[in-house]
N, CA, C and O atoms as a GROMACS GRO file, in nm:
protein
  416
    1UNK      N    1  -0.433  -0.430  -0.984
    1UNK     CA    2  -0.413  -0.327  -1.082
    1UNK      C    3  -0.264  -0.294  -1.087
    1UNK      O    4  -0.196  -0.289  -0.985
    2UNK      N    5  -0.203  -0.264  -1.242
    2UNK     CA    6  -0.100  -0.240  -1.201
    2UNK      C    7  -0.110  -0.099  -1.274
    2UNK      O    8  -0.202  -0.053  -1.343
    3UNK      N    9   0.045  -0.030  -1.227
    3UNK     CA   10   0.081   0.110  -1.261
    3UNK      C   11   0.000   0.146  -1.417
    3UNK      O   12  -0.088   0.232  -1.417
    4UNK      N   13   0.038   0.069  -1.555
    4UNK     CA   14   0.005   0.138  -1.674
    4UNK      C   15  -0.172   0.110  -1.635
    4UNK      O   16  -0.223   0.222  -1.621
    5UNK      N   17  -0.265   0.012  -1.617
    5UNK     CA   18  -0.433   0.029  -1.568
    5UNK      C   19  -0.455   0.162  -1.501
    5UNK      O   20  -0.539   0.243  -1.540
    6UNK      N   21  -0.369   0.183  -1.389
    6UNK     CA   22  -0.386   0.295  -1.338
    6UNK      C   23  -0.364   0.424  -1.382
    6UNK      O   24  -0.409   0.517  -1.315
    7UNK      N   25  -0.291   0.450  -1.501
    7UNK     CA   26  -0.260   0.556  -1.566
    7UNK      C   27  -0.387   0.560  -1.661
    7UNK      O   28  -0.446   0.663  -1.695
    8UNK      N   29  -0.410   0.461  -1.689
    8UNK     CA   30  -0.527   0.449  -1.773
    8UNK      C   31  -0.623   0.477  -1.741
    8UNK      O   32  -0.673   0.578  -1.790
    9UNK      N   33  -0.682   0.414  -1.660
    9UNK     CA   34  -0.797   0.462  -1.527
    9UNK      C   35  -0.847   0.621  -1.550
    9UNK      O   36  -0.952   0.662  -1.599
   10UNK      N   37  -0.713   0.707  -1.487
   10UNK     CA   38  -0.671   0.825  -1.455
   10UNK      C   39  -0.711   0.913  -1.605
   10UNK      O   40  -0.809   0.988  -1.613
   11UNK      N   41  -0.624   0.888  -1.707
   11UNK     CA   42  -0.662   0.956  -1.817
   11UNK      C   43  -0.812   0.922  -1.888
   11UNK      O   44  -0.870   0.998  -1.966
   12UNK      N   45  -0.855   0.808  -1.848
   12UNK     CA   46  -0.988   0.811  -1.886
   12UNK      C   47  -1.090   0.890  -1.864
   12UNK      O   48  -1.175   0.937  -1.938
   13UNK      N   49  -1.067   0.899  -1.739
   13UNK     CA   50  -1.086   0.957  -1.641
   13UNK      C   51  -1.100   1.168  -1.618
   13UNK      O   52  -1.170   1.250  -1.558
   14UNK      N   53  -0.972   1.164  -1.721
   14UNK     CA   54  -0.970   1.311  -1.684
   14UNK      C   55  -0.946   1.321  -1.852
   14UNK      O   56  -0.832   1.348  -1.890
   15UNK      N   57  -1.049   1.300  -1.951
   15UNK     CA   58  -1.014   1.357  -2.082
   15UNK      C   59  -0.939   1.448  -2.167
   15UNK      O   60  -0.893   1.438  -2.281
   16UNK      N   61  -0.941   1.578  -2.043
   16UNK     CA   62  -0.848   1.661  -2.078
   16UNK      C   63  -0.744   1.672  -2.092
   16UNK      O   64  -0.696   1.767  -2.153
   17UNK      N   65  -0.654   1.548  -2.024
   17UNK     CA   66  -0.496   1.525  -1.955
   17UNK      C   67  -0.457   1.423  -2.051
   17UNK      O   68  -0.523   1.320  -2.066
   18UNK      N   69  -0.342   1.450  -2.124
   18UNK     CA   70  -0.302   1.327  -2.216
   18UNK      C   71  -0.215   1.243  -2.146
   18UNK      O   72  -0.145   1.287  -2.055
   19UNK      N   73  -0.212   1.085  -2.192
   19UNK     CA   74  -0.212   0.991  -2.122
   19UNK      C   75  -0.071   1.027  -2.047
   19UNK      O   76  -0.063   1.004  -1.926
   20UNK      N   77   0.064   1.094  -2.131
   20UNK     CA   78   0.174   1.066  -2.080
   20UNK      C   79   0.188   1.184  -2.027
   20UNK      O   80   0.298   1.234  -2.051
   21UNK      N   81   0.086   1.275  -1.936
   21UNK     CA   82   0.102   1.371  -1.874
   21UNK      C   83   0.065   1.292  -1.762
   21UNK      O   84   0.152   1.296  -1.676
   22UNK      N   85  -0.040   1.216  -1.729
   22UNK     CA   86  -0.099   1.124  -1.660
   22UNK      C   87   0.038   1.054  -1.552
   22UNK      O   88   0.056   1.071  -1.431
   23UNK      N   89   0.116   0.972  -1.652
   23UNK     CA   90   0.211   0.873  -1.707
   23UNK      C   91   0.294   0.966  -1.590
   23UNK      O   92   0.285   0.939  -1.470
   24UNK      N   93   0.374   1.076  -1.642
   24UNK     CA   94   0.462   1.145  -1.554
   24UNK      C   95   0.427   1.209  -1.416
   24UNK      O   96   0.516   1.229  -1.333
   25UNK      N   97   0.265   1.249  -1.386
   25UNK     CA   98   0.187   1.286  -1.224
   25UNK      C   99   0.250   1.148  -1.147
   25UNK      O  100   0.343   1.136  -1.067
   26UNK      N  101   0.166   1.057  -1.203
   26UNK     CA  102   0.198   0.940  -1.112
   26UNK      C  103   0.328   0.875  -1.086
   26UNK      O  104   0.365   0.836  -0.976
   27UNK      N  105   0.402   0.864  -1.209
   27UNK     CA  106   0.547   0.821  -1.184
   27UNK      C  107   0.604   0.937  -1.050
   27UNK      O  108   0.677   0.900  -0.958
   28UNK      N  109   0.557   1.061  -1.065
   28UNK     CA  110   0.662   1.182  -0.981
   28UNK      C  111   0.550   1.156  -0.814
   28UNK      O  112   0.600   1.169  -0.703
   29UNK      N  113   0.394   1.120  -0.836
   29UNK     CA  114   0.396   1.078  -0.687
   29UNK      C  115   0.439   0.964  -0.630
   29UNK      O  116   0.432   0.948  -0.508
   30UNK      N  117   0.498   0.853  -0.727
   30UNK     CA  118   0.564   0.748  -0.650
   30UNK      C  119   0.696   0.758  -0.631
   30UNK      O  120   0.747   0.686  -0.546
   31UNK      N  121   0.760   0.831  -0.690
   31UNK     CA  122   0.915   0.879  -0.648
   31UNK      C  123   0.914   0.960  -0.567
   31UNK      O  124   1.017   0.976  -0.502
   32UNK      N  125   0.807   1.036  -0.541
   32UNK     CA  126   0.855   1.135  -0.429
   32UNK      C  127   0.820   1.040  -0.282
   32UNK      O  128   0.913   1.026  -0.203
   33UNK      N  129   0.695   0.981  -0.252
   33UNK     CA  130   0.664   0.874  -0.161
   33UNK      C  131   0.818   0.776  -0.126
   33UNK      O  132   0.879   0.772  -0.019
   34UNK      N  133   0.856   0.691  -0.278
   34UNK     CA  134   0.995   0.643  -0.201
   34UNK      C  135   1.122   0.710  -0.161
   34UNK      O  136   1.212   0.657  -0.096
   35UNK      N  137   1.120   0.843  -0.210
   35UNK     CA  138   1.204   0.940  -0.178
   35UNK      C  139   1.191   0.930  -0.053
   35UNK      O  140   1.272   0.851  -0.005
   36UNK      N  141   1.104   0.991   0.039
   36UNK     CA  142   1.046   0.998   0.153
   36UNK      C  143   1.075   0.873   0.227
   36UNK      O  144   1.147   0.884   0.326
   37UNK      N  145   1.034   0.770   0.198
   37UNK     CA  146   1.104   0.661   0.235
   37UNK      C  147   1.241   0.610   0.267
   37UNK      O  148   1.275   0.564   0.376
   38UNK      N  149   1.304   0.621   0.180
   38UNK     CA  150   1.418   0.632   0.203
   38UNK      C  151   1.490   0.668   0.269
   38UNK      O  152   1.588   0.608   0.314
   39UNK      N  153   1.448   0.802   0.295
   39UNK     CA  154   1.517   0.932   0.408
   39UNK      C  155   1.484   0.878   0.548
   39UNK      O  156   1.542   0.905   0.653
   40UNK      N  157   1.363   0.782   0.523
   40UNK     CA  158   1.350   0.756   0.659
   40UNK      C  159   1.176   0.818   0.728
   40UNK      O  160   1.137   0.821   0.845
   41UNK      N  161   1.132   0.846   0.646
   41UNK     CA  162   1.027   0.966   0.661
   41UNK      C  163   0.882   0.833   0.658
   41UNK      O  164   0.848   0.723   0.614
   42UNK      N  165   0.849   0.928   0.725
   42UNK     CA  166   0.676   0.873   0.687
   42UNK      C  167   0.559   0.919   0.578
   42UNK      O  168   0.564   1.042   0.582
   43UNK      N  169   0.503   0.899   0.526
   43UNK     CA  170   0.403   0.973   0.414
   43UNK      C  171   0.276   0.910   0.456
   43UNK      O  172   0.255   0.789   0.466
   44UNK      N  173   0.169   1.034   0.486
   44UNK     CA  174  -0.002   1.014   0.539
   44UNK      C  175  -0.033   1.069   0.438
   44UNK      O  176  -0.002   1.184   0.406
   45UNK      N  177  -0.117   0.971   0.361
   45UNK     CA  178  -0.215   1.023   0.249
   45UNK      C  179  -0.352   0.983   0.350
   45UNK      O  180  -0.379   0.874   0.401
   46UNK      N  181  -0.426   1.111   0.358
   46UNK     CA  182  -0.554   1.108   0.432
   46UNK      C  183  -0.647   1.046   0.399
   46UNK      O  184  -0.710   1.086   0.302
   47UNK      N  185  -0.698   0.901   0.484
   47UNK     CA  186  -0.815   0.888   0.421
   47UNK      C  187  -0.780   0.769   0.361
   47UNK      O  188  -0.862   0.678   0.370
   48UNK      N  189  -0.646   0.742   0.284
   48UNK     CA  190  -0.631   0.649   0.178
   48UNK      C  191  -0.528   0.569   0.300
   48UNK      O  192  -0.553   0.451   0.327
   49UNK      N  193  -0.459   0.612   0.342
   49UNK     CA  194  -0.358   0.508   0.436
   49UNK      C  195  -0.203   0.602   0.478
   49UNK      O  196  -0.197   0.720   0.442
   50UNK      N  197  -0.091   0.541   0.552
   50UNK     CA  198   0.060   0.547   0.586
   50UNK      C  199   0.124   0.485   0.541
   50UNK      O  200   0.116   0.364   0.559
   51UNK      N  201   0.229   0.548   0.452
   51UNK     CA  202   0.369   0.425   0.415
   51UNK      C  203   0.454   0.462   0.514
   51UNK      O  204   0.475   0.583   0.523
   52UNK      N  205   0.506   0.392   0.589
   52UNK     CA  206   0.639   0.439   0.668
   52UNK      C  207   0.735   0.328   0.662
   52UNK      O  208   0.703   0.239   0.583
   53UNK      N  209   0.877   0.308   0.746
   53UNK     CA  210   0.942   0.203   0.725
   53UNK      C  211   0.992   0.154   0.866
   53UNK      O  212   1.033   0.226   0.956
   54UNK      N  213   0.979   0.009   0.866
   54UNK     CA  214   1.021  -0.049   0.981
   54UNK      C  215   1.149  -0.161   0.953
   54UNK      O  216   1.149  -0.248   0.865
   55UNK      N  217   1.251  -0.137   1.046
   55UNK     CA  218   1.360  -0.189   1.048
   55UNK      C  219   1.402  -0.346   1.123
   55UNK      O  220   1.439  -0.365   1.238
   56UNK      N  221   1.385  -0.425   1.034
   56UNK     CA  222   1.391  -0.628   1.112
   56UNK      C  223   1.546  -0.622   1.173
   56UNK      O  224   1.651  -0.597   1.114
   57UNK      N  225   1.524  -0.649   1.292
   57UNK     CA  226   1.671  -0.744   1.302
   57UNK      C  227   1.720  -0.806   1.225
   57UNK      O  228   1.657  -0.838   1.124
   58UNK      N  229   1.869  -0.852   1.248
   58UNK     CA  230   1.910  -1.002   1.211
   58UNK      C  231   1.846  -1.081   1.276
   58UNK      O  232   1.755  -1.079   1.358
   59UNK      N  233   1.931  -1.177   1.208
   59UNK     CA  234   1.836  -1.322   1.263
   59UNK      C  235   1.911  -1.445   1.207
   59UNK      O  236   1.997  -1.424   1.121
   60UNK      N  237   1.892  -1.554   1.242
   60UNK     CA  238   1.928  -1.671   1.147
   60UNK      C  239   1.808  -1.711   1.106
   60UNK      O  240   1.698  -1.673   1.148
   61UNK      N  241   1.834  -1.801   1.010
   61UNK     CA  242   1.760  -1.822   0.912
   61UNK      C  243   1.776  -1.966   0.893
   61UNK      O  244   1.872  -2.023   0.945
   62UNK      N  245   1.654  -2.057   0.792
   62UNK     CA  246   1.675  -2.148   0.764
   62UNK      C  247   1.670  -2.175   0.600
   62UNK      O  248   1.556  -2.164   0.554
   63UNK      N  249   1.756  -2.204   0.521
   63UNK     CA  250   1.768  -2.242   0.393
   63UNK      C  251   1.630  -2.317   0.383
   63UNK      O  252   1.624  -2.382   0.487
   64UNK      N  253   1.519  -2.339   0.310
   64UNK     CA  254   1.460  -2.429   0.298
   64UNK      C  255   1.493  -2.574   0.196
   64UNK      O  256   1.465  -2.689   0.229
   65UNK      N  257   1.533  -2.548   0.119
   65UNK     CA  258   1.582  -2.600   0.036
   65UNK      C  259   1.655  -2.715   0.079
   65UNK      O  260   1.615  -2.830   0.066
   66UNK      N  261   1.807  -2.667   0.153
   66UNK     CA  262   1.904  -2.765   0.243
   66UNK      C  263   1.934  -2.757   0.351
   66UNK      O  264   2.044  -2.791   0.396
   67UNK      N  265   1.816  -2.696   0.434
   67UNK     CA  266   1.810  -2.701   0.557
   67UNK      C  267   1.917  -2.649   0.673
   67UNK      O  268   1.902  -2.664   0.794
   68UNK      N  269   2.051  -2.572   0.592
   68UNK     CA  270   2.151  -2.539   0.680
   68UNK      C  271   2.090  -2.410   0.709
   68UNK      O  272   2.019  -2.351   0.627
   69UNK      N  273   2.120  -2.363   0.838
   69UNK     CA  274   2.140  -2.208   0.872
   69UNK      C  275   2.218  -2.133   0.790
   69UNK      O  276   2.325  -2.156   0.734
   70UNK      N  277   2.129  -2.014   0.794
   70UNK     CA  278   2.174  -1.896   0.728
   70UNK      C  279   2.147  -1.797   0.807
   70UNK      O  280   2.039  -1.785   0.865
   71UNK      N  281   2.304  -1.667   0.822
   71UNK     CA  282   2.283  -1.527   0.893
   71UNK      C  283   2.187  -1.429   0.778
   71UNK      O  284   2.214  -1.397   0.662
   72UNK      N  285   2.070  -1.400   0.859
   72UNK     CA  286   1.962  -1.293   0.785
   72UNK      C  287   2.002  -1.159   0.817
   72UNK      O  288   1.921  -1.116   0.899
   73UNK      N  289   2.086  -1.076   0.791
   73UNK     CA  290   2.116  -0.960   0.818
   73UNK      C  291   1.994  -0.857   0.842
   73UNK      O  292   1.876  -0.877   0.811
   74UNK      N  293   2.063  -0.712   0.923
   74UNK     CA  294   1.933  -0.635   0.959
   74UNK      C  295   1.893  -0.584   0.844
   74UNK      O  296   1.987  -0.574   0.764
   75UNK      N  297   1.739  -0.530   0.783
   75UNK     CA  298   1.713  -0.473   0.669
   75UNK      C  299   1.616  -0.359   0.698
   75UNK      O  300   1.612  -0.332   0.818
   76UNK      N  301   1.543  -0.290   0.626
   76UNK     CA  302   1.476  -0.207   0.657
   76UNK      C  303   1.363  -0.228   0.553
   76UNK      O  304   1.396  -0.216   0.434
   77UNK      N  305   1.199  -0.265   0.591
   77UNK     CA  306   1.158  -0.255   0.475
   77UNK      C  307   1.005  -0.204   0.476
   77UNK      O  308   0.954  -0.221   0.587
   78UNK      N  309   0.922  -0.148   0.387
   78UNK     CA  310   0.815  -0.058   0.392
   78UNK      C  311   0.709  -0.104   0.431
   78UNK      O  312   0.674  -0.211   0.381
   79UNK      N  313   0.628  -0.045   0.523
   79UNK     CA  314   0.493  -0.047   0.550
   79UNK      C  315   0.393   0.043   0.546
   79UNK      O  316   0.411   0.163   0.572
   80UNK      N  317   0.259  -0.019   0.508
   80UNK     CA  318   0.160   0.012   0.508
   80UNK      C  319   0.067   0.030   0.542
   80UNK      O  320   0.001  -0.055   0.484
   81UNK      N  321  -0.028   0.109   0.629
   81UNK     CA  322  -0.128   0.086   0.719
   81UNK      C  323  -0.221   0.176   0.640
   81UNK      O  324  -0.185   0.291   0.614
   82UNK      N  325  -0.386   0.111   0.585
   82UNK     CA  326  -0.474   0.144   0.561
   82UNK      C  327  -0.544   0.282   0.702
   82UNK      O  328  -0.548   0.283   0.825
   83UNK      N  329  -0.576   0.355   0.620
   83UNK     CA  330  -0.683   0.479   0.686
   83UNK      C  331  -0.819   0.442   0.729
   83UNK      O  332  -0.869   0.352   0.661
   84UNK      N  333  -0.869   0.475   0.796
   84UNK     CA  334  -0.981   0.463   0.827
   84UNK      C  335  -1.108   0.464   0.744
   84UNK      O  336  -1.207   0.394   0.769
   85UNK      N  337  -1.096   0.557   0.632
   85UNK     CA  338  -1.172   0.574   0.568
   85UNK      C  339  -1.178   0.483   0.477
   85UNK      O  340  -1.281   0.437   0.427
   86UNK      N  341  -1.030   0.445   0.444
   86UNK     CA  342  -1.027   0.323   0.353
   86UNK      C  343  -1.080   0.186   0.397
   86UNK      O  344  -1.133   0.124   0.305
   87UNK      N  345  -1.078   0.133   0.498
   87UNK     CA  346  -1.107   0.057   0.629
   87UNK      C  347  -1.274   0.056   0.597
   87UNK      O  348  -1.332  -0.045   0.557
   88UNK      N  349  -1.323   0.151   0.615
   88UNK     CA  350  -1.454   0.131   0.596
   88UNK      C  351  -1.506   0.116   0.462
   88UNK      O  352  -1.606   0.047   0.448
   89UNK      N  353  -1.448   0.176   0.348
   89UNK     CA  354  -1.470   0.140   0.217
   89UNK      C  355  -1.458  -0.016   0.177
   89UNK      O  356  -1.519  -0.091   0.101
   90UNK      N  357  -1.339  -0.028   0.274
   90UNK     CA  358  -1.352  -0.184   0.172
   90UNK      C  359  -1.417  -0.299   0.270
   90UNK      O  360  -1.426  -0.420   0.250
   91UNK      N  361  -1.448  -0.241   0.354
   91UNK     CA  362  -1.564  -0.334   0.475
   91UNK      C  363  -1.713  -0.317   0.429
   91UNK      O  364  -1.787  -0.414   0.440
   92UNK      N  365  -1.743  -0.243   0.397
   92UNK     CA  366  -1.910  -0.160   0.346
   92UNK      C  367  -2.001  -0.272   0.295
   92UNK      O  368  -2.116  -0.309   0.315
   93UNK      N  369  -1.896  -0.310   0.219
   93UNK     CA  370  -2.031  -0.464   0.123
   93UNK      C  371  -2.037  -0.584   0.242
   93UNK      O  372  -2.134  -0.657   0.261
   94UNK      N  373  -1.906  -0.589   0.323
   94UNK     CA  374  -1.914  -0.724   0.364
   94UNK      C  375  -1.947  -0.740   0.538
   94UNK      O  376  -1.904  -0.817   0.624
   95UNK      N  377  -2.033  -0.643   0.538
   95UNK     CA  378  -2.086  -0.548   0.697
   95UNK      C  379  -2.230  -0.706   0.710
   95UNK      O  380  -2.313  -0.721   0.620
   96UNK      N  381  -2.225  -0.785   0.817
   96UNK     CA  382  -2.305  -0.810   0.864
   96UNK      C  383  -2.464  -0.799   0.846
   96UNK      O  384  -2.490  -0.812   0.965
   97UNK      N  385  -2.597  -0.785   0.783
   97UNK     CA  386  -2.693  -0.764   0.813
   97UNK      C  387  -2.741  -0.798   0.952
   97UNK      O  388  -2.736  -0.910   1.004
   98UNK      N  389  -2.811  -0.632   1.031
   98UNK     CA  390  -2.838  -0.673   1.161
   98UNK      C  391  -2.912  -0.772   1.203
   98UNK      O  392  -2.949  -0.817   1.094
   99UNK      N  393  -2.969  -0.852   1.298
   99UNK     CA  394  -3.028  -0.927   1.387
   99UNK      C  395  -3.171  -0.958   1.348
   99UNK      O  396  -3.237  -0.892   1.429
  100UNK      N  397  -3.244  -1.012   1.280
  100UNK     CA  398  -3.408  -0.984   1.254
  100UNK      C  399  -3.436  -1.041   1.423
  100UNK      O  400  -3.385  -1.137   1.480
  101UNK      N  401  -3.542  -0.933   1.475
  101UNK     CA  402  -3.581  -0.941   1.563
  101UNK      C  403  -3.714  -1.053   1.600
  101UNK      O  404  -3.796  -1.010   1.519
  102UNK      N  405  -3.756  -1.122   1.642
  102UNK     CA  406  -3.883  -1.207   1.670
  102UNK      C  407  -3.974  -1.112   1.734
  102UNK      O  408  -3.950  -1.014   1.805
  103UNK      N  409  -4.052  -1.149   1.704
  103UNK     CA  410  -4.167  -1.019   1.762
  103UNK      C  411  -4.242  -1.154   1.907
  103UNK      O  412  -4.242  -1.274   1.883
  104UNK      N  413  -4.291  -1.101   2.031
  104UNK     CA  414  -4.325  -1.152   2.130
  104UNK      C  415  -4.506  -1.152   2.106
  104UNK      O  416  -4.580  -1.200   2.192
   0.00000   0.00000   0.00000
């Protein structure tokens, strides 16, 4: 799904809310999330997951292309860890059926 589905979704969703009121909620919760990011911060949306950010070393590197080394400088870049709740939502359909037992 991308951002405009999801605005769509949303105003379908909430009839009362016109689309580009929709349009501006969501644009201002994803700027404030990379805001947060940026600074260095973590953001827990309950339930749904953590964005926080983790910082790679350098490194060398290998061109694939022509095979020379390349210096990979340090970077910093975002992660994601699913919630629990989410965890089980998207496990739910694909849960095992238990054991049929044999009767003695």
């Amino acid at each position: 799904m991308i951002k405009s589905e999801l605005v769509a979704r949303i105003a379908e969703r909430n009839p009362h809310l016109y689309q580009r009121d929709v349009e501006n909620i969501v644009n201002a919760i994803l700027d404030t999330i990379a805001d947060a990011l940026t600074r260095g911060d973590r953001v827990e949306l309950r339930g749904f997951g953590a964005f926080s950010v983790k910082s790679r070393d350098a490194r060398t590197g290998r061109n694939p292309r022509t095979g020379e080394t390349v210096e990979v400088g340090e970077k910093a870049v975002p992660v994601f860890k699913t919630g629990k709740e989410m965890r089980a939502r998207l496990n739910a359909e694909k849960a095992p059926a238990p054991p049929v037992r044999a009767r003695a």
